[in-house]
VEXDREN-2710 file (C-alpha; in Angstrom, 1 decimal):
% VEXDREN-2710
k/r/px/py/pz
1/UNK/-18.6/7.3/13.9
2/UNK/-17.5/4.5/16.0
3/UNK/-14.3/3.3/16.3
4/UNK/-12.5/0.6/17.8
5/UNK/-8.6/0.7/17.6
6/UNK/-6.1/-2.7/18.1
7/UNK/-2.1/-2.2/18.4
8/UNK/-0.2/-4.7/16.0
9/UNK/1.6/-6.9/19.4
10/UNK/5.4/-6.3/17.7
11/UNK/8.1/-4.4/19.1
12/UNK/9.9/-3.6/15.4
13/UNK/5.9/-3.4/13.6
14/UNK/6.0/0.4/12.7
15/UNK/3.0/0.3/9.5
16/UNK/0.4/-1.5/8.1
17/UNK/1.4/-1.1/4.4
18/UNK/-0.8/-4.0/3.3
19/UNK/-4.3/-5.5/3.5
20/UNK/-5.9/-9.0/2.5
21/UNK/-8.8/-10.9/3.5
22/UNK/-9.0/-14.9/3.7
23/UNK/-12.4/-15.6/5.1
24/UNK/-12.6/-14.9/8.8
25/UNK/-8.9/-13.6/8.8
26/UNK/-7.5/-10.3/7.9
27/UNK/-4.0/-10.5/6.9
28/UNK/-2.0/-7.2/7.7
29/UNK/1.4/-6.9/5.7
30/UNK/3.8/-5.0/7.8
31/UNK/6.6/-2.5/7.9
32/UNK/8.7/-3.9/10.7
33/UNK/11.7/-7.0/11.7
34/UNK/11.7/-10.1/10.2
35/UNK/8.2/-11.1/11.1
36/UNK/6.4/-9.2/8.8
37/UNK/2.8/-10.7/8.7
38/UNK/0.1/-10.0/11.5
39/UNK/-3.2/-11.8/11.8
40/UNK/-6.8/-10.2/12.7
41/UNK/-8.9/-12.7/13.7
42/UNK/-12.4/-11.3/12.8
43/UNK/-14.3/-14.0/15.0
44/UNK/-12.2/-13.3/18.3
45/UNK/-11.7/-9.6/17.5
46/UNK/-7.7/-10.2/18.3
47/UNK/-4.4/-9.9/16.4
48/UNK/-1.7/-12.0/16.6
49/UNK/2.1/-12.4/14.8
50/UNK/2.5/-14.7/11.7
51/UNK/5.6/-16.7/11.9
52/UNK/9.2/-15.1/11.3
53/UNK/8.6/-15.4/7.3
54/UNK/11.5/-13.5/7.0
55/UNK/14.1/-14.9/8.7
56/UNK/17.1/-13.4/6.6
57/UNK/16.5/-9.9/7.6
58/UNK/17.9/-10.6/10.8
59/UNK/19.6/-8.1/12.8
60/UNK/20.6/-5.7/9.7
61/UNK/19.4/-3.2/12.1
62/UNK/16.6/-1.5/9.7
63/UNK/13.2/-2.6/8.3
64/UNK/11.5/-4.7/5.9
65/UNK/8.2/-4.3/4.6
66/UNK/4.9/-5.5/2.5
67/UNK/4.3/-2.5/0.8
68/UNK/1.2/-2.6/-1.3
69/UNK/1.9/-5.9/-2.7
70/UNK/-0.2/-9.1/-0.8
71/UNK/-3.2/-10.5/-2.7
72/UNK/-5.1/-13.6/-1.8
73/UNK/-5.2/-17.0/-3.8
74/UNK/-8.3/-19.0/-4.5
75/UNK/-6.6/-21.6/-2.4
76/UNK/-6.7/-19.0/0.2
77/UNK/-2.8/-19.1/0.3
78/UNK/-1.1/-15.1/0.0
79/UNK/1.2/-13.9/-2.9
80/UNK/4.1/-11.4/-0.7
81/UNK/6.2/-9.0/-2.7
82/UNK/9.0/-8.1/-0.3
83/UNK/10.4/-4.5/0.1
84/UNK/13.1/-3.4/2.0
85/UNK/12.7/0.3/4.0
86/UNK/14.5/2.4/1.5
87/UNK/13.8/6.3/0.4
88/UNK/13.3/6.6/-3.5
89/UNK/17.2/7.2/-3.4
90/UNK/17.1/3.1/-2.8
91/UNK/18.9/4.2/0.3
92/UNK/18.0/2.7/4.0
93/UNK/15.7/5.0/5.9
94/UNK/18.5/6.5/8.6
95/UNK/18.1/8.3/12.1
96/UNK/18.0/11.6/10.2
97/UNK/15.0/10.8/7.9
98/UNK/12.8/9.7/11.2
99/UNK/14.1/13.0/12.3
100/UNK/12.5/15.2/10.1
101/UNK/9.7/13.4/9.0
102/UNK/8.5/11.8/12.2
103/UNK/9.4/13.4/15.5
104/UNK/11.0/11.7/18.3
105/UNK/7.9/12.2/20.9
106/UNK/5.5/10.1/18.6
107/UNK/7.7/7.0/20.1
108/UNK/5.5/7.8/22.8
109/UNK/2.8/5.4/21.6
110/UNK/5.2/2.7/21.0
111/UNK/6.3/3.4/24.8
112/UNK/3.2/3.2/26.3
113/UNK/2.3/-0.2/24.2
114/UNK/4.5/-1.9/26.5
115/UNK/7.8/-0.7/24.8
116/UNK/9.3/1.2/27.4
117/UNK/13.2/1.3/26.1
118/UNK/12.8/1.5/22.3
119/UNK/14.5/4.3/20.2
120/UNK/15.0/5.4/16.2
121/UNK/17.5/3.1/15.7
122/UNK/15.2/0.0/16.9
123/UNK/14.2/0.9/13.0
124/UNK/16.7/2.3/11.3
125/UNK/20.6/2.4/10.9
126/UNK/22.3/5.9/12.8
127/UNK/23.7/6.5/9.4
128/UNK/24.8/5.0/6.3
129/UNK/28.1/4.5/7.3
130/UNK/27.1/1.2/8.1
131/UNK/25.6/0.3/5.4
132/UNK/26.7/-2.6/3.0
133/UNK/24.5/-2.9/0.2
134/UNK/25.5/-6.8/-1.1
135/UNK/25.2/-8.0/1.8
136/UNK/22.1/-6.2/3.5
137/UNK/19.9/-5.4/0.7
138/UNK/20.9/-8.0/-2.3
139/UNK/17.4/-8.1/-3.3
140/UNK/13.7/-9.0/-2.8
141/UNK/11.7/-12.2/-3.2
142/UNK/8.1/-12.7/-4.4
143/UNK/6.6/-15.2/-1.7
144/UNK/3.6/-17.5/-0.9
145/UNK/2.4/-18.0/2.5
146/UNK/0.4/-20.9/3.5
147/UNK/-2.1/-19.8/6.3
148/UNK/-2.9/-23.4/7.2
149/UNK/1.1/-24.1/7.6
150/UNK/2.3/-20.5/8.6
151/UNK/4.8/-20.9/6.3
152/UNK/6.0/-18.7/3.3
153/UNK/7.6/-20.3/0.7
154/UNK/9.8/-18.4/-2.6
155/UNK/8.1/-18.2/-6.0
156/UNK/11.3/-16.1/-7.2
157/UNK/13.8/-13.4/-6.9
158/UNK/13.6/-10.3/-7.8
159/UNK/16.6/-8.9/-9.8
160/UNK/19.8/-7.9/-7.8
161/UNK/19.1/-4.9/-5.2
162/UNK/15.7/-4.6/-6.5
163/UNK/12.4/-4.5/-4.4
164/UNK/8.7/-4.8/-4.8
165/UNK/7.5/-1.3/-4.1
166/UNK/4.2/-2.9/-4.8
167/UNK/2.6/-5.9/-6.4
168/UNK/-0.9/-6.8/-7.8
169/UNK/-2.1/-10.1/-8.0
170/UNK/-4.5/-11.5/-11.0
171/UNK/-5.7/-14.9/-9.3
172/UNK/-7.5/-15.8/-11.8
173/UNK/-4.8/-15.7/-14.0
174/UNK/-2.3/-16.9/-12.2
175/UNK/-0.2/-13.7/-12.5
176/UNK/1.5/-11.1/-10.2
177/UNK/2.6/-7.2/-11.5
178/UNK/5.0/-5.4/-9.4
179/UNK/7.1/-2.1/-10.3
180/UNK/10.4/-2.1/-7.8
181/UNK/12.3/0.8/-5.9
182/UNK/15.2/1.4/-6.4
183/UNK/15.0/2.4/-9.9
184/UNK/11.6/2.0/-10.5
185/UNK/11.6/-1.3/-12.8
186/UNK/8.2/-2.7/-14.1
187/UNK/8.0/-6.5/-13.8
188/UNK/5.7/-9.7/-14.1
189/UNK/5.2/-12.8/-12.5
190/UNK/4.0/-16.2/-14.3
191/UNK/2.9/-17.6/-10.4
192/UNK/2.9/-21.6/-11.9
193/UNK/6.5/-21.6/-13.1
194/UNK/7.7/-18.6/-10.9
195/UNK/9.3/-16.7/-13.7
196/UNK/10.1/-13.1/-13.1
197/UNK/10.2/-10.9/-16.0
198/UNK/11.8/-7.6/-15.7
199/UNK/10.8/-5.2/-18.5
200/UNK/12.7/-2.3/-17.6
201/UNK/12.3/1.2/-15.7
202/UNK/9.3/3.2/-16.4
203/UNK/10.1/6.7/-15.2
204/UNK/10.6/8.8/-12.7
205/UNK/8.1/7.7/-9.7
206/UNK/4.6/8.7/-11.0
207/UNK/2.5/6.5/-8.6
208/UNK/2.0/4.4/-5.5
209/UNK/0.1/1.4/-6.7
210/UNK/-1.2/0.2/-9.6
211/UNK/-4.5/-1.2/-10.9
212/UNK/-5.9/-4.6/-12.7
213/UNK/-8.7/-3.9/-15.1
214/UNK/-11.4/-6.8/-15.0
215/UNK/-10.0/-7.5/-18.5
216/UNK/-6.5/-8.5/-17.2
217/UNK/-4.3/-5.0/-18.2
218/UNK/-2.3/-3.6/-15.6
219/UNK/-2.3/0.6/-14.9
220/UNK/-0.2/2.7/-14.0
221/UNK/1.4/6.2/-15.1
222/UNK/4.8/7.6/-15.9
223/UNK/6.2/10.9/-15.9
224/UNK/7.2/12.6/-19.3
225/UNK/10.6/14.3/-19.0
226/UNK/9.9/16.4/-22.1
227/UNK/6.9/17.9/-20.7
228/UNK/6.8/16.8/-16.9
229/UNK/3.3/15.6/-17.5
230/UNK/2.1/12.5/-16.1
231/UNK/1.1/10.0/-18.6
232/UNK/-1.1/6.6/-18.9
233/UNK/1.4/3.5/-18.6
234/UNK/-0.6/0.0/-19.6
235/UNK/1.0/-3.7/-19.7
236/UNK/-1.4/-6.3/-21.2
237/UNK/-0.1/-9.7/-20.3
238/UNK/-1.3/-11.4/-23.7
239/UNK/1.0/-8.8/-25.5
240/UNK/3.4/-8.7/-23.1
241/UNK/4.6/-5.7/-24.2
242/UNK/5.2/-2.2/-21.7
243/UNK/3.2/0.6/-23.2
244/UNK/4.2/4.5/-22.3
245/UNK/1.3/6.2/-23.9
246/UNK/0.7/9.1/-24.3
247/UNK/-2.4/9.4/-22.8
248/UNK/-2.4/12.8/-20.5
249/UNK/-3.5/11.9/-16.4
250/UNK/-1.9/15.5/-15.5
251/UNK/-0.2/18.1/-17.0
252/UNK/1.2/18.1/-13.3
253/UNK/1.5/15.2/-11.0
254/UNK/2.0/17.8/-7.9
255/UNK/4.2/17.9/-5.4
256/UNK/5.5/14.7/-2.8
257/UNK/3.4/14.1/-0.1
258/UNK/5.2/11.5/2.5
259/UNK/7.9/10.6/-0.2
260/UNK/4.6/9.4/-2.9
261/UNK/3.5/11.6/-6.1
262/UNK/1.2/10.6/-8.4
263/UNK/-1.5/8.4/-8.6
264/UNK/-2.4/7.0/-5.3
265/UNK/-4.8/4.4/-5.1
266/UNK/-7.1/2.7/-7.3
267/UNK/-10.5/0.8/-6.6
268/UNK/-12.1/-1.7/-9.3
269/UNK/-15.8/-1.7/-8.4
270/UNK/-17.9/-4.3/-8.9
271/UNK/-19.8/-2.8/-12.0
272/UNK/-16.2/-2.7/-13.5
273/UNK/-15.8/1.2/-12.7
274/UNK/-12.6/2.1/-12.2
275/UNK/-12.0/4.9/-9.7
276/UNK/-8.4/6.7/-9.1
277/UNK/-7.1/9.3/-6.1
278/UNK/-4.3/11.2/-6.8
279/UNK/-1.5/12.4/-4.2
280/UNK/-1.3/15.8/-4.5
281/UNK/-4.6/17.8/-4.0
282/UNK/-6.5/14.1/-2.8
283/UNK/-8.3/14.1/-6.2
284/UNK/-10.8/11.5/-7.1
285/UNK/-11.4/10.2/-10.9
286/UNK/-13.2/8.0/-12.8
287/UNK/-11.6/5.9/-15.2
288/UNK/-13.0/4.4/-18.0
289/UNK/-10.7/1.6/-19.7
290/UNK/-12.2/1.1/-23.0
291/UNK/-11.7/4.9/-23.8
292/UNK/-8.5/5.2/-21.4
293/UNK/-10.3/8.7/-20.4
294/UNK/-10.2/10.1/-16.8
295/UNK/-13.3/12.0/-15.3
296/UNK/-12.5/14.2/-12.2
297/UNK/-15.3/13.5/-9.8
298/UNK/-13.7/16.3/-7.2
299/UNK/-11.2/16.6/-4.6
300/UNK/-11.3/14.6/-1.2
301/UNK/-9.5/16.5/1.5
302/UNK/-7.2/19.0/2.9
303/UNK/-3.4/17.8/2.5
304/UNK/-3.0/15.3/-0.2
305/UNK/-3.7/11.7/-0.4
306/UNK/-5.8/9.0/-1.4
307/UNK/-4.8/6.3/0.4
308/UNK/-7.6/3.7/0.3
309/UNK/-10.7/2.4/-1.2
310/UNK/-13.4/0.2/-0.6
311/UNK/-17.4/-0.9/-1.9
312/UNK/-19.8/-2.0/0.4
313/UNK/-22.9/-4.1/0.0
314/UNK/-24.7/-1.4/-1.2
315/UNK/-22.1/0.0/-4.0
316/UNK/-21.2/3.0/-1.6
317/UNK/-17.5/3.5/-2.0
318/UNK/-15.8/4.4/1.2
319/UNK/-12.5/6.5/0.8
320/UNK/-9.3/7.4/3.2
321/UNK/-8.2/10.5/2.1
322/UNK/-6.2/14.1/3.9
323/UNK/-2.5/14.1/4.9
324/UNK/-1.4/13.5/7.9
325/UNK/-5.1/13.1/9.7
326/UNK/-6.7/10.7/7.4
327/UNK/-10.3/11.8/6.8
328/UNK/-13.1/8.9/5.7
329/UNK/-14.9/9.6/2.8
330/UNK/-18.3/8.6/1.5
331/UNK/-18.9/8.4/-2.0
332/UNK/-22.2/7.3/-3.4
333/UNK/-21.8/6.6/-7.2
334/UNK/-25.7/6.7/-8.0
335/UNK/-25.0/10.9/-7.7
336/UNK/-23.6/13.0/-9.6
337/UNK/-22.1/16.1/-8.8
338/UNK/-20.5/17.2/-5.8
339/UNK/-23.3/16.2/-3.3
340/UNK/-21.9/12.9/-4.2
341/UNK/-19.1/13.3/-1.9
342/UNK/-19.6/13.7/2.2
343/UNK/-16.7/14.4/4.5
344/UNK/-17.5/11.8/7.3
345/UNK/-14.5/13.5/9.5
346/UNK/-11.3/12.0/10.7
347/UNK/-10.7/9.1/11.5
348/UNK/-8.9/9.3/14.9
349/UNK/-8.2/12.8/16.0
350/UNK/-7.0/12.2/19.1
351/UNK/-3.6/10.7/17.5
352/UNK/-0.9/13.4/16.6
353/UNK/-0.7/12.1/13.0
354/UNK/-3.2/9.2/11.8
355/UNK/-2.8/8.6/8.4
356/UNK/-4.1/5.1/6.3
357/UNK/-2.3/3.1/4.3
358/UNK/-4.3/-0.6/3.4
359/UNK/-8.4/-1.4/4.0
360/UNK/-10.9/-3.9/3.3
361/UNK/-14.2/-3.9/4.2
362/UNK/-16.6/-7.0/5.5
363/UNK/-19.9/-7.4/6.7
364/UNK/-20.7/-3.6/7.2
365/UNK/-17.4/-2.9/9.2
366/UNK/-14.0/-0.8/7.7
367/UNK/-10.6/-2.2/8.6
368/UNK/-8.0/0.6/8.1
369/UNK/-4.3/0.2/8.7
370/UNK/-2.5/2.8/10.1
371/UNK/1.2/3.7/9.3
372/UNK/3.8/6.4/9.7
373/UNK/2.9/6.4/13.6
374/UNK/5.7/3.6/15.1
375/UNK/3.0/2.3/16.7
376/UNK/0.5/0.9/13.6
377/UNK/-2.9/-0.3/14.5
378/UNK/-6.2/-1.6/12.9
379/UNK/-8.9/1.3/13.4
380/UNK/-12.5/-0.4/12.5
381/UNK/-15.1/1.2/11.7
382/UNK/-18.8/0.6/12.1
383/UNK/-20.2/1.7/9.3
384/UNK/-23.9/1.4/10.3
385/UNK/-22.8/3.9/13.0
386/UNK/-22.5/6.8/9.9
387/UNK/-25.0/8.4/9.6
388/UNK/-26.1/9.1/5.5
END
């Protein structure tokens, strides 16, 4: 498998949390400062910064992010849901999180990537102590950047202290769906007028992203407090109307991996399948929307997650999948049973923790963004280099 890995050039970048193509440019949305935005240039094989997009996070003295919420336009322009770096308390990460979820000698890569000086609290407040939450986190803001410009201009605000914890975008439609942390609200975007509406929270946290059916309906899950099951949740935008069905995913969603329980990740093929990956146990279903029935197809990889999928050419679905050394996974639809599925290996063992968060795939090659390393990169893959 070959492999060529590229450092995002930003002292505060930590994650690649999002991924969009425009043409000969990837954009990678970033956990990081105020300039969230990095550009891959497919045609010169480089990355470079965006503008500062962001300009009012300033020196809070903790990160912002794109998390799971950038989709592209047809006027090539980007819909940006903007999150602020807060634990599903809706607290700031602090020094003590990095602490026992990341340790302090991974800041070795961020050292050696020209870095020399930088510490936890580069990206995060010593405590909460410091923390005032009307004045440092008031809110998030749905934006459109403007590649041609390098500019990103507000379609609206989200409600007070509320973030996009992700966002999808119908372009054809002219919509955007986003659920927020904290307090895990569901919401929709009219993109044309730039009215937000907030329909509430859904549940506990039962997933990482969400899905668009090719019909226009909007997927996600909730957890059941009655039962702790984990149950279909379905907007249409015609209706307009938040359904909790009672359609059963899992009897249990499984344990947190990385802060994320649930359902995963979610690819729309081009057929119209719809495939899902669970957190816990890196399970992959199918998922057929006129029924609203779930198929298990099998499970992935060793440690939980299901962090990316993507269809090539040839309707070969390519999957990111294993907590924390992502593995890439083949999946060829056309089978069925388990010899569907082929363990292609990890992705970059030589890393203490490599673990994917966004993808896309172009012309036979596999962009995957890493996170959760301070030091995110853009590992591509040759494809054509894998052997079937």
């Amino acid at each position: 498998m070959q492999i060529q890995e590229l450092s995002v050039p930003d002292r505060l970048a930590i994650a690649i949390t999002s991924m969009a193509r425009v043409g000969e440019k990837i954009y990678l949305g970033l956990t990081g400062g105020s300039r969230l935005l990095a550009i891959y240039d497919i045609s010169t094989g480089t990355i470079s910064m965006a503008s500062e997009i962001c300009p009012w996070i300033g020196e809070r003295g903790y990160c912002g992010k794109f998390h799971n919420a950038m989709g592209a336009m047809p006027d090539g322009s980007l819909i940006l849901g903007e999150c602020s770096h807060l634990t599903w308390d809706g607290l700031p990460v602090t020094a003590n999180y990095f602490r026992s979820e990341l340790p302090e000698r991974m800041l070795a890569r961020k050292r050696a990537q020209g870095f020399p000086d930088v510490t936890y609290t580069d990206f995060c407040l010593p405590d909460l102590s410091l923390w005032d939450r009307r004045k440092m986190d008031p809110g998030g803001r749905v934006l459109r950047y403007f590649p041609d410009r390098d500019v990103a201009e507000g379609v609206c605000s989200l409600p007070p202290f509320l973030y996009s914890q992700s966002l999808l975008v119908d372009p054809q439609r002219g919509r955007a769906f986003g659920h927020t942390i904290p307090d895990n609200h569901f919401f929709d975007v009219d993109l044309a007028t730039g009215k937000l509406t907030d329909h509430g929270r859904i549940s506990d946290y039962a997933f990482h992203q969400m899905v668009l059916a090719p019909d226009g309906t909007c997927y996600g899950s909730w957890i059941d407090r009655a039962d702790g099951a984990m149950k279909l949740l379905k907007f249409d935008p015609e209706e307009r109307r938040l359904r909790h069905s009672s359609r059963l995913i899992l009897r249990d969603p499984g344990s947190k991996i990385a802060g994320n329980q649930g359902i995963d990740h979610w690819l729309v093929a081009r057929n119209g399948t719809i495939f899902m990956g669970t957190v816990a146990n890196s399970l992959l279903w199918r998922f057929d929307p006129a029924t609203e029935e779930f198929t298990l197809l099998g499970r992935l990889a060793e440690g939980g997650r299901v962090t990316s999928m993507d269809e090539d050419e040839q309707g070969i679905i390519w999957i990111s999948a294993g907590y924390p050394h992502t593995h890439l996974v083949r999946l060829d639809p056309s089978i069925e049973g388990p010899q569907a599925i082929t363990d292609c290996g990890p992705i970059n063992p030589n890393l203490e923790r490599c673990y994917i968060h966004a993808s896309c795939l172009h012309k036979g090659k596999l962009y995957l963004g890493e996170t959760d390393g301070f030091s995110p990169s853009l590992h591509i893959v040759d494809l054509g280099s894998i052997s079937n």
